[in-house]
N, C-alpha and C positions, 0 to 999 in steps of 0.2 A: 504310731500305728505302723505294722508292718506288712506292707503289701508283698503278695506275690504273682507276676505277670503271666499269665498263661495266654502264647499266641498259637492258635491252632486253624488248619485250613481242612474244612469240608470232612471233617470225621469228629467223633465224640473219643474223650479220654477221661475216663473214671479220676474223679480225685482223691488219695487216699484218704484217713483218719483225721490223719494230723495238719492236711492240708488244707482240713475242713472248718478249721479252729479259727485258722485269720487269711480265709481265701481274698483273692480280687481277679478281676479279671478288666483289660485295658482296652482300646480299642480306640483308632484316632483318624482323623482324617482333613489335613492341610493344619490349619490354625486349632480346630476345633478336637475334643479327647475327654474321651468316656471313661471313670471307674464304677466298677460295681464290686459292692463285696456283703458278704454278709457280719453283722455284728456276732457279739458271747451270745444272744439267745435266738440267732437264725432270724432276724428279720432284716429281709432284702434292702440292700441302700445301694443309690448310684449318686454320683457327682459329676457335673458340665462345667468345661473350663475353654476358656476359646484365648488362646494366644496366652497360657498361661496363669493367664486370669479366672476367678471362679463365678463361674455364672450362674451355674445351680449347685450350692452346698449338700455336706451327704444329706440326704431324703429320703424317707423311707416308700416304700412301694408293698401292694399288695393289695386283697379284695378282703371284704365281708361279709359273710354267709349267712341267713336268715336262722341256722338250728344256731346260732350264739358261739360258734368257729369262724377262724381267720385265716385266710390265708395270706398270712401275712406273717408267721413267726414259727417258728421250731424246724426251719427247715436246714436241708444239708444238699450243697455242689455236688449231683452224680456226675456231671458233665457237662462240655460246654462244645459249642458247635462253632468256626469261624469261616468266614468266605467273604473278600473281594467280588463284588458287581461293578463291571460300566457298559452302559447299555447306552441305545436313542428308541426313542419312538417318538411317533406323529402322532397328535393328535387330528381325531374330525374337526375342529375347530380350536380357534385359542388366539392368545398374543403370540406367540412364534409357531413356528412353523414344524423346529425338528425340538425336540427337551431329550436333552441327557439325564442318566441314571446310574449316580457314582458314588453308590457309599461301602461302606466296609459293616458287615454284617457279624452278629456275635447274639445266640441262641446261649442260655444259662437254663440246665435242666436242675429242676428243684424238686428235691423229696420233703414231706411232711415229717418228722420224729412219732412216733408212736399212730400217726390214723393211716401213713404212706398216700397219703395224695399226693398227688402230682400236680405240678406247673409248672410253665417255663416263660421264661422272659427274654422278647427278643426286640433286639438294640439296632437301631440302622444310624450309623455315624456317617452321615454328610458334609461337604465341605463348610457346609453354614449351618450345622447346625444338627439334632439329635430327635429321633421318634421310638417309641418304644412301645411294646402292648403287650398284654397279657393272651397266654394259652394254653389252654387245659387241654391235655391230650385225652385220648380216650383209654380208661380204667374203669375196675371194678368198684373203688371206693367212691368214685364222683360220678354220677351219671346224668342227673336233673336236678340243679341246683338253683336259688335264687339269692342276687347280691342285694346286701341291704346298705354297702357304702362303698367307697374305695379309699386306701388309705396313700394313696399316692399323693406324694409332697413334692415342691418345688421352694425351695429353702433358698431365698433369694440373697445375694450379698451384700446389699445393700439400699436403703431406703429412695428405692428410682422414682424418679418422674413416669409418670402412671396415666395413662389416657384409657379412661374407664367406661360403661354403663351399667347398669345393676342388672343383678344377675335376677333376673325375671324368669319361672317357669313361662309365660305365656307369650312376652314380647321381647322384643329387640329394636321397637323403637323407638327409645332414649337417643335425648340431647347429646354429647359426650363430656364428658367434666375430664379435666388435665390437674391432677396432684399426686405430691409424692404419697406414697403407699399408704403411712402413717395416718394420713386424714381421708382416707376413703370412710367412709359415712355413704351409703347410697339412701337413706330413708327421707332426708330433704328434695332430692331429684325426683324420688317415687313420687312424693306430697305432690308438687308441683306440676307433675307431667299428668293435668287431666284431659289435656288433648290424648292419651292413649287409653284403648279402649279397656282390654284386658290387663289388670296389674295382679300378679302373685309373687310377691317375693317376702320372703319369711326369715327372711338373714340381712339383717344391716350392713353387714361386712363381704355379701357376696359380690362378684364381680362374675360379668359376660365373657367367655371367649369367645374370639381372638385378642387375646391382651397384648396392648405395647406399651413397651418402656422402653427408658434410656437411662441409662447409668450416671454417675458425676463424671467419672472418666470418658465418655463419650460413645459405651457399647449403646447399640440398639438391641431389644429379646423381644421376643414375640413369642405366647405361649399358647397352643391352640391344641384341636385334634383333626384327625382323619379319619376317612372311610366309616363311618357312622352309622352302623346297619346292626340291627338287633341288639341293639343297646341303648341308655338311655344318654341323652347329651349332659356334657360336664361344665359346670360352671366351677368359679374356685373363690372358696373362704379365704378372706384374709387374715391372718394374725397382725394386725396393724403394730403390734410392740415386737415381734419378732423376724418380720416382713417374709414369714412364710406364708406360702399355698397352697390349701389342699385343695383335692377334687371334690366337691359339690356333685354330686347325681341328683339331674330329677326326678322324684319320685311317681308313682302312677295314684290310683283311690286307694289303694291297699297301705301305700307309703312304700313299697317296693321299689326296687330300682331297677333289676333286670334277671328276665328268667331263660334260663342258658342250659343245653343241654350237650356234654363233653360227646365229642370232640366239639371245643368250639374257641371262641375268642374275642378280647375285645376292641374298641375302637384303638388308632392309633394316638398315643401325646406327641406332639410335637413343639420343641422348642426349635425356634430360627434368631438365628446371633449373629451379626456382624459390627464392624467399624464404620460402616455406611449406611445410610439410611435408607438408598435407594437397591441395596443387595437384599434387604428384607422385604422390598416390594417384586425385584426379580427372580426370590426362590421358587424352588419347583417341588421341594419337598412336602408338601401336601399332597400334590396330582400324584409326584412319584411312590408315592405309600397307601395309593387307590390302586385296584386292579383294573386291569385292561376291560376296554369294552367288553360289556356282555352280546353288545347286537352286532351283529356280522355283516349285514348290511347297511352302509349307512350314507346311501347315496341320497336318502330322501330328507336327510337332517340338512336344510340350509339355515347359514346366517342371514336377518335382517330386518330394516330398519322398516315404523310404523308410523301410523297416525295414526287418531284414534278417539272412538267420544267417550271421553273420560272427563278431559278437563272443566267440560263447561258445566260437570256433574259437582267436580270438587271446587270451581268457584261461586257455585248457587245458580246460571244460569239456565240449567236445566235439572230434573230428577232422572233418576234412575228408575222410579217405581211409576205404571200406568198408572195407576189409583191411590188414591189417599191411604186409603185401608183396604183389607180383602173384603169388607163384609159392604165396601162402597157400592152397590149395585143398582140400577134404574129396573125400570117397570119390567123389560125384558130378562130378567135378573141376570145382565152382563155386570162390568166392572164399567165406572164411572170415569170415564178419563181425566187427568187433572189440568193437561192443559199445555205441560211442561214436561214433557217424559223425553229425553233426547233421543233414545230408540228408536226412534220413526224412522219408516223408507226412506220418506224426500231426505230428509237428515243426514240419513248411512249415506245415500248416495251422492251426496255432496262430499266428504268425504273421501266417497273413493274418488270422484271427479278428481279434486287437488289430490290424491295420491298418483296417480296415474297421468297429472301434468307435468307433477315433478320427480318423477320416477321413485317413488316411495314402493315400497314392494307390498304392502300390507294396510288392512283395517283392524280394529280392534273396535267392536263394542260391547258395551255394558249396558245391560238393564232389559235385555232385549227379552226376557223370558218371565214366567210367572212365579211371584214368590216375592217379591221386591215389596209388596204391600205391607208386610210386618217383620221384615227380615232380622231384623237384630237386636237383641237385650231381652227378648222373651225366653229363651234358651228350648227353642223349639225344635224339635229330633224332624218332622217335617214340612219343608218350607221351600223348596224350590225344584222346577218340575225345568228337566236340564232338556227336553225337547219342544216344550209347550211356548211359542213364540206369541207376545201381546198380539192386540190386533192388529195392531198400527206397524207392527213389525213384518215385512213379508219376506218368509228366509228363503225362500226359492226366486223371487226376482232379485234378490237383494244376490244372491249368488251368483244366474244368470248373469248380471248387470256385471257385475266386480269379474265374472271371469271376460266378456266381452271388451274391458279395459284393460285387461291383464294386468287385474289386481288380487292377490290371496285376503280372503277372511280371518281376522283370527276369535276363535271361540272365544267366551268368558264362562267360566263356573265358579260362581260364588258358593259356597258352600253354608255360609253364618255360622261355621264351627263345627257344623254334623256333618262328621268324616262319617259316621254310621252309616248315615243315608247314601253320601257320595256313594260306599263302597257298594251298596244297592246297584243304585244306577249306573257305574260308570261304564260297564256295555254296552247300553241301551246310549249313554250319550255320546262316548267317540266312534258307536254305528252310524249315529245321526250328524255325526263332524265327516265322517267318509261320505256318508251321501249326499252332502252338502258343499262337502269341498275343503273343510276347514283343514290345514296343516298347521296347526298348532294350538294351542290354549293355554289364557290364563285363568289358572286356579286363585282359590281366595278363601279364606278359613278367619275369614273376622269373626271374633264372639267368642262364647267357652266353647271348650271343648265337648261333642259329645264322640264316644261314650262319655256322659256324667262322671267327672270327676278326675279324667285324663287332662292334658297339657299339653300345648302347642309342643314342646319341647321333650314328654318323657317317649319311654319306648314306641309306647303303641304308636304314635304317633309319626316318630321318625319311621318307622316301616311304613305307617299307610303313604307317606310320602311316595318311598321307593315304592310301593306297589303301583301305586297313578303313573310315576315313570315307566315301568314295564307294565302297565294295562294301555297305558299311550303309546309304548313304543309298538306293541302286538301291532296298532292298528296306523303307524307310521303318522305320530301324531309328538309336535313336541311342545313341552312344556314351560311354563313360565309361571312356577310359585310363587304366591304371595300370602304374608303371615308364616311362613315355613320355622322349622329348624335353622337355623344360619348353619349355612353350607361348610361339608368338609370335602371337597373334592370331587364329589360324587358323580362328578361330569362327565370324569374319563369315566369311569365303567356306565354309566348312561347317557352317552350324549346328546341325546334326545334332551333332557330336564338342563335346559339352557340356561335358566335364568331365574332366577329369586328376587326376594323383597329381602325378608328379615332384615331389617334393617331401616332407619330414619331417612324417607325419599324426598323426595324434592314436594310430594304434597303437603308434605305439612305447612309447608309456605302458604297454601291455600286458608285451612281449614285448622292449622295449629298456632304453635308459638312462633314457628318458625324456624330456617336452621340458622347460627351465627354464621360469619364469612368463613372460619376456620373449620367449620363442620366437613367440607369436602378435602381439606386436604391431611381430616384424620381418619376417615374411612377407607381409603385405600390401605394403609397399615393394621385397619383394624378387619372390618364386618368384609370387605373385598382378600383379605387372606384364602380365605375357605371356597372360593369362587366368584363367579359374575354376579350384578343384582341389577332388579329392573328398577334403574333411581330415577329415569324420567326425566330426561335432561329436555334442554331447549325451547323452554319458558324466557319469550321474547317480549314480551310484553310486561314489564319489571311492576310497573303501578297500574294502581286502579283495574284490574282485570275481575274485581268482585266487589260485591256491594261491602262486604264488612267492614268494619272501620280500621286504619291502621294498617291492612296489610299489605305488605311488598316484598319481591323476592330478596334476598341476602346476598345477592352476586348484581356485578352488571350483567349488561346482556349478552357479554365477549366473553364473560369467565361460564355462561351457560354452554355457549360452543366450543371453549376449550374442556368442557368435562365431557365427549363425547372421544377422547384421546385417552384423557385421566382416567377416567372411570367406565372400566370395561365391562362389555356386554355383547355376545352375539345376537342379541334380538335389543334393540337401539328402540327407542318411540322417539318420534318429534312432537312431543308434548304436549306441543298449544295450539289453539285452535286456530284454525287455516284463515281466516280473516285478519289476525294477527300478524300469520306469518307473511300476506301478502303487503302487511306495510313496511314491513324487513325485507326485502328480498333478494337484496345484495348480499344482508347475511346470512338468508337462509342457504344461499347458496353453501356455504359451508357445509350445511346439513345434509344437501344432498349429493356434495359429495366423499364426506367424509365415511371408510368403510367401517364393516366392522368383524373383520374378520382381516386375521393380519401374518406376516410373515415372520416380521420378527419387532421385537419392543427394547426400545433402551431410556433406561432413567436415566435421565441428564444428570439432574439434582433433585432433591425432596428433602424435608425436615419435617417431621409428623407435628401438626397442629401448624405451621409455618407456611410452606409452599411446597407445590410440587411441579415438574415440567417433564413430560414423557413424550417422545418421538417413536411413531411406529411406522412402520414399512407393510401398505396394501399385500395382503394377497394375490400371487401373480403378475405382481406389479414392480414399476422400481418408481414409483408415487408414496411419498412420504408425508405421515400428518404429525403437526405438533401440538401442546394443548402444554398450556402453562397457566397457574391457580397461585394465588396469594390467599392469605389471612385479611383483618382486618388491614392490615398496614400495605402502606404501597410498595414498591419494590422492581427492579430491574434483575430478567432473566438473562443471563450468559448461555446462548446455546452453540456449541461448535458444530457444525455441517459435516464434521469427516467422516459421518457415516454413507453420505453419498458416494457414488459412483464418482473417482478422481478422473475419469478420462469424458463425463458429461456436463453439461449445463444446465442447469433447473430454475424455473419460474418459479419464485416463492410470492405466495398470496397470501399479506399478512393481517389478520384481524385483528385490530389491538382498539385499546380501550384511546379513547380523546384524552385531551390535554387536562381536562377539564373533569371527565368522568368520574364518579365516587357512587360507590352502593350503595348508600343512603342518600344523597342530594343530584344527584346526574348519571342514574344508572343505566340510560340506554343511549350514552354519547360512545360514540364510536366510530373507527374511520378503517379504509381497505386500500390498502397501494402493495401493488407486485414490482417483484425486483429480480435479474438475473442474480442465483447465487449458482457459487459450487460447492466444492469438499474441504475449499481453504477459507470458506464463509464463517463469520461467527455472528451469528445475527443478536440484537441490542432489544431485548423484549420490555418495555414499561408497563409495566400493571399497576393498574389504580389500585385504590385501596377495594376490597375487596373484589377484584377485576381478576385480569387473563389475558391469556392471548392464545387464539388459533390461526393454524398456518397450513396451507397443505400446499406441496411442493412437488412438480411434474415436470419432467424431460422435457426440456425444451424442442418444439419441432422446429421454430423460428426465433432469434433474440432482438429482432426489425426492433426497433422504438423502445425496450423494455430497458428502464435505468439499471446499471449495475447497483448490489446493495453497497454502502457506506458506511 
C-alpha cells in the first residue's frame, strides 16, 4: 500500500483527484505516530503504533445514521488542517499542581460522493498516546440527525492480557476478571454478581471502558474516552477470534443512541500507550482533551476529607429509613419510628463532635429526609421529598451545632433512579443546602432509571448528570456522584462534580461478595482513568464490624491508609465509625493527616492487577505522603526519596503492616516507627500479603532522638 505524507501547519490544502485514490496523512509525537488514510471505497481508517510497534491496526471509523446512511464510506480528502500545541494550565484541584499540553494536532476534512455531507475528524497525537472525535460542521445537507451506532474500530495486535468488567448499561460495579481477550465471556460475572442492584447487558462479549491491557511484549494500552456531554457513553464489542473492538453505544427506550444537531460533535476516543505501567496512570490526556472550566469563579470549590453516617447503615447497625413502611403510621397518623434510623440529632452530633476533635472538615448524612420507607425496586417516579427532614432529624440545630464546631454538613440526595423528579426539585433542594449551610452533596441514582426505559449510562442521562453540576455550581454547591456515568474528565470544565462512585467501592466489603486484594491495585488503570471516585477508604476495623456471617475487609488495615495516596479523591471520607477509629488512633493519625489535594504525584512503580506505590507532594507544602498496595502475595516496595528536597531532612512516619500480618488471618497487626530520611533515602517497604504501607514525611524542625533510616 502506498502512502502519501501530507504535513501542513495551521491552513487547509485541497487534495487533488488522484491524490484522493490512495491518500494518508501522518502525525507523530516522541515514540507514538498516527496514519489515517482512506480505503478504494472511501471508508476512513487510522492505525497507532508507539515505538514502532503496532498498537491499533488500520480500523475503520465513522457514525450511523437512523434514515439507513453512514457516514462512514464514499468519502473523499478536501483537506486537511495541522498545528503543534504546548500549553500548562492549572487546575482547581488535582494530583499536580501545573499539567502540560503537548500534542500535535491534525483535522481531515471529509466530503460525502453523491449526498456531499460533511465531517471531519480530528486527531491529537500526544506523547503517550492518541484521541480523536468526530465533527460535523454546519451544512445544508445535515442539520438534525440521530446516530444509531458508531462504527469505530480498535483492531488490536494481539491477543493482550485484558483486565475487564462487563459492559453494563446500568452499572460499573463489577468485580474485575484479568484474561487474555480471547476468553472474555462476561455472562458468568453477570450470573454471579447479585450483590449488584441494576444489571443490563445484552452482549456477552461487551466490555466497560476504561480498558487495560498489556501486550506479550510488555506495552501497557488503555482505551477509554473524554469529555462525554451530549452523547451517549461507549462501551466496546469484542471479536474474541479477531481481537478487535468496536464501539458499543448505549442505547436510550427508542434504541437510539444519540440525537445531534450540526454544528456539533462527539465525545473524545482515547487510547494511552506506554512501556511503563506507572506513565498510563500519570497521563493527562484525558483532562487535556476536556475544556477549560466553565465556572469563573472558583474560590468556593475546596478539597476535603469526611465522616460520615453511612457506615453503620451498610453494616446493619443502623437504617436509613424512619419507618418500616410509608403507610407505618400510629393513631396520630405520623410514621412509626423503627428504632434504628441512624439519622438522629444525638447521632449527627456525635459525629461532628469526633469530626471537629480531629480536624475532619465535614459530615455527611444519609437517611435524614422522607422517602426512605419504600425507596427501592418499586420503580417509583415519586419517592423522596429532598427538604422534608424525619422528626428525629433537626436540620437547623444540627447546622447551628456543626457551624459552632467549625464543621461543614454535607447533603445527600438519593434519588432511587428518578432523575425526573430530581430534575423537578433540584432548586428547591440546593436553596434548602444554601440556607442550611450545606457546601456540597452526594447524589445517588440506585434503581432503574426514570424516565422509564433510560440507563444509568445512555444520553439522557449523562447530560442530567452535567446539568446537577451546573444546577450545583449556580448555587456554589459541589458534588459527589454516585451510580453515575464513569467519568471522562469532566472535572476540569466543572470542578465543582468532584467525585464519583461508578465504580466497585470499598462497600461491598460490607453488604457484597466482597473486593479480592488485587481489586485496588486494578482500578487505578482502569474506573480511576476518567477521574476521582468516592471508594471510601479507611475501614479499620477489618472483622466482625457486622452481624452477617463471613464477612471481612480484603486488605489489612495499613493497605486501608495506604489507599488514601493510591487512590485519588478531593473529597476523601474516613469511612468507619468513630468508635472504631478511637481504638486505632495511632493510625488514624494517618488519616488526619494525610491531604487531599496535591502538588504534585509520582508513580514509583505499579503493575496492573500486582502493586502499586505512589508518592505525592501536599499542597503548599514540601510534606510528602506515600501509599504502597500489594495483590494477594506479599512483597517488598523499593522507594527512592530523591524527590525530596537534597539540601533538607525529613521525618518519615512509617505505617507498615507487622511481621505477622496477612488479610485474611491477621489483618489489623501493624506497627509505626519514624526515622530521619533525606533525598539519598531509599526506604525498604514490606507488605503482607494483601497489605501496604503508608508514610507521610515532613521537614524536620528538630532531628534530637529520631533514628537515622537503615
Amino acid at each position: 500500500m502506498k502512502y502519501i505524507y501530507i504535513f501542513l501547519l495551521g491552513f487547509i490544502i485541497p487534495l487533488g483527484l488522484a491524490a484522493q485514490e490512495k491518500p494518508a496523512v501522518s502525525a507523530g509525537m516522541n515514540k507514538v505516530k498516527l496514519d489515517f488514510r482512506l480505503d478504494a471505497q472511501g471508508h476512513p481508517e487510522y492505525a497507532v503504533y508507539y515505538d514502532q510497534k503496532p498498537i491499533i491496526k488500520p480500523s475503520r471509523l465513522g457514525v450511523k445514521l437512523l434514515d439507513n446512511t453512514g457516514l462512514d464510506h464514499g468519502f473523499v480528502i478536501t483537506g486537511t488542517e495541522k498545528k503543534s500545541i504546548d500549553e500548562q494550565w492549572n487546575p482547581v484541584w488535582g494530583e499536580v499542581k501545573t499539567i502540560r499540553n503537548h500534542y500535535e494536532q491534525v483535522i481531515v476534512h471529509l466530503k460525502q460522493n453523491g449526498q456531499g455531507r460533511l465531517m471531519d475528524i480530528v486527531f491529537r497525537v500526544f506523547e503517550d498516546g492518541v484521541g480523536f472525535r468526530y465533527v460535523f460542521p454546519k451544512q445544508p445537507d445535515l442539520k438534525n440527525f440521530i446516530v444509531t451506532d458508531e462504527v469505530t474500530e480498535f483492531a488490536l495486535a494481539g491477543n493482550h492480557k485484558t483486565f475487564w468488567i462487563p459492559g453494563d448499561y446500568d452499572s460499573n460495579e463489577y468485580p474485575y476478571t484479568t484474561s487474555a481477550i480471547s476468553e472474555i465471556n462476561n455472562q458468568p460475572i453477570v450470573a454471579s454478581s447479585d450483590d449488584i442492584a441494576v444489571k443490563t447487558v445484552p452482549d456477552k462479549y461487551a466490555v466497560q471502558t476504561p480498558l487495560m491491557m498489556k501486550t506479550a511484549d510488555g506495552l501497557y494500552i488503555n482505551i477509554h474516552e473524554a469529555a462525554l456531554v451530549n452523547y451517549t457513553s461507549m462501551q466496546l464489542h469484542v471479536d474474541i477470534a479477531t481481537y478487535k473492538l468496536t464501539a458499543s453505544l448505549v442505547p436510550d427506550a427508542l434504541g437510539n443512541k444519540a440525537y445531534m444537531s450540526a454544528p456539533c460533535y462527539t465525545p473524545w476516543r482515547t487510547i494511552i500507550v506506554s512501556n511503563k505501567a506507572a506513565d498510563i496512570l500519570e497521563s493527562k490526556i484525558i483532562l487535556n482533551l476536556n475544556d477549560p472550566s466553565k465556572i469563573t469563579n472558583t474560590s468556593w470549590i475546596k478539597p476535603m476529607k469526611f465522616v460520615g453516617v453511612w457506615w453503620e447503615m451498610q453494616t446493619g447497625k443502623a437504617t436509613w429509613n424512619y419507618a418500616n413502611r410509608a403507610d407505618t403510621v400510629g393513631a396520630d397518623g405520623q410514621l412509626i419510628p423503627n428504632k434504628t434510623h441512624g439519622a438522629n440529632t444525638a447521632n449527627v452530633k456525635r459525629y461532628i463532635d469526633f469530626a471537629a476533635k480531629n480536624g475532619i472538615q465535614a459530615v455527611l448524612v444519609e437517611g435524614w429526609n422522607y422517602g426512605w420507607e419504600e425507596w427501592f425496586g418499586a420503580w417509583k417516579e415519586y419517592v423522596f421529598d429532598f427538604v422534608k427532614p424525619y422528626p428525629d432529624f433537626d436540620v437547623a440545630a444540627i447546622t447551628s451545632y456543626a457551624s459552632s464546631k467549625g464543621v461543614k454538613m454535607i447533603m445527600h440526595n438519593e434519588t432511587s433512579g428518578s432523575a425526573s423528579d430530581y430534575e423537578r426539585q433540584m432548586d428547591t433542594a440546593f436553596r434548602f443546602m444554601n440556607k442550611y449551610g450545606y457546601t456540597s452533596v452526594k447524589t445517588g441514582y440506585v434503581g432503574k432509571i426514570i424516565p422509564r426505559g433510560e440507563h444509568h449510562d445512555g444520553e439522557w442521562m449523562v447530560n442530567h448528570y452535567v446539568r446537577a453540576a451546573q444546577k450545583a455550581a449556580d448555587y456554589h454547591v459541589m458534588i459527589d456522584a454516585h451510580e453515575p456515568v464513569r467519568p471522562t474528565g469532566l472535572q476540569r470544565t466543572y470542578p465543582n462534580w468532584m467525585a464519583s462512585e461508578a465504580g466497585r467501592g470499598n462497600e461491598y466489603n460490607a453488604f457484597g461478595h466482597g473486593n479480592k486484594p488485587e481489586h485496588e491495585t486494578i482500578m487505578p488503570f482502569t474506573r480511576f482513568m476518567g477521574g476521582p471516585m468516592d471508594y471510601t477508604p479507611g475501614i479499620l476495623k477489618i472483622t466482625d464490624y457486622t452481624s452477617l456471617p463471613d464477612k471481612q475487609i480484603h486488605t489489612t488495615l495499613v493497605k486501608q491508609l495506604a489507599l488514601y495516596v493510591v487512590l485519588y479523591s478531593p473529597l476523601q471520607m474516613a469511612a468507619d465509625l468513630p468508635e472504631n477509629y478511637e481504638k486505632y488512633l495511632d493510625a488514624f493519625q494517618f488519616i488526619k493527616d494525610v491531604p487531599v489535594d496535591w502538588d504534585d504525584t509520582k508513580v514509583i512503580e505499579a503493575e496492573p492487577g500486582n502493586y502499586i506505590t505512589t508518592a505525592r507532594k501536599e499542597k503548599g507544602s514540601e510534606n510528602w505522603f506515600i501509599g504502597a498496595i500489594t495483590n494477594e502475595n506479599n512483597r517488598n516496595a523499593s522507594v527512592p526519596l530523591n524527590f525530596l528536597d537534597k539540601k533538607a531532612k525529613y521525618i518519615a512516619t512509617i505505617y507498615a503492616d507487622a511481621a505477622n500480618a496477612d488479610w485474611k488471618t491477621n489483618p489489623e497487626a501493624y506497627k509505626i516507627n519514624s526515622y530521619l530520611v533525606d533525598a539519598n533515602t531509599t526506604l525498604n517497604l514490606k507488605l503482607a500479603k494483601g497489605g501496604g504501607a503508608a508514610v507521610s514525611i515532613k521537614q524536620a524542625s528538630s532531628t534530637k532522638g529520631i533514628p537515622i533510616y537503615k
